[in-house]
C-alpha positions in Angstrom: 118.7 99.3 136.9 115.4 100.4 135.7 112.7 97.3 134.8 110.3 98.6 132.2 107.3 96.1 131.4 106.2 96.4 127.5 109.3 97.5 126.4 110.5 96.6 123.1 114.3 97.9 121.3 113.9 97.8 117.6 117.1 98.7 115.3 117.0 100.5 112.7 119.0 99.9 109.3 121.4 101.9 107.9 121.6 101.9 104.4 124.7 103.7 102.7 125.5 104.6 99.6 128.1 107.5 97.7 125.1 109.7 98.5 124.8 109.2 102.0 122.5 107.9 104.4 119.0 106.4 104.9 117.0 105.3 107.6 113.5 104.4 107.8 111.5 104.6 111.2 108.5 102.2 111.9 105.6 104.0 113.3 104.4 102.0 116.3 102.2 104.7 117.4 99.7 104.2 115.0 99.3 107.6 114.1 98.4 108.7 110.4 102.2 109.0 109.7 102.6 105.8 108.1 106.1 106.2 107.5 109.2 108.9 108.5 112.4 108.3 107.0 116.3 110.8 107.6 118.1 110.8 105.0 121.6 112.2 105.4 123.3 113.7 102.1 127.0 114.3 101.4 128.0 117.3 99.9 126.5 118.6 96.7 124.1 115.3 96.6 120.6 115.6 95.2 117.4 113.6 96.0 114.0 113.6 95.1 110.7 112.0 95.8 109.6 109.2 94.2 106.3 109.2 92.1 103.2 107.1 93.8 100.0 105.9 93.1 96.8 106.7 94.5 96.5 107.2 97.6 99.6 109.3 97.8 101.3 110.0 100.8 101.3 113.2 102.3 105.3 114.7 102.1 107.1 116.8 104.9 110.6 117.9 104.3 113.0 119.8 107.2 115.9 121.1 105.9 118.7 120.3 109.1 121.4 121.9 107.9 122.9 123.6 104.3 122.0 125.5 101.8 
């Protein structure tokens, strides 16, 4: 067994819907990512970003699998 010092296990919540699945990562790096999120769709399933106020985040999208 491996003994790392510092070590912290954080789980991450699942939330699901008829749309699919959502998960929102904590950054503990402290990077200027404040947030990352996966989001799993079903089939034919459509989503879209949410409007925000000033200061907006910054939005990158990857595209896993599909068409």
């Amino acid at each position: 067994m491996i003994k790392l010092d510092n070590l912290d296990i954080n789980k991450f919540i699942k939330y699901t819907d008829h749309r699919g699945s959502f998960y929102e990562i904590p950054n503990f790096t402290k990077s200027q990512i404040y947030q990352s999120s996966v989001s799993i769709s079903n089939k034919n399933t459509i989503r879209g970003l949410h409007y925000q106020h000033k200061p907006e985040m910054g939005k990158q999208i990857n595209i896993l699998n599909g068409s």
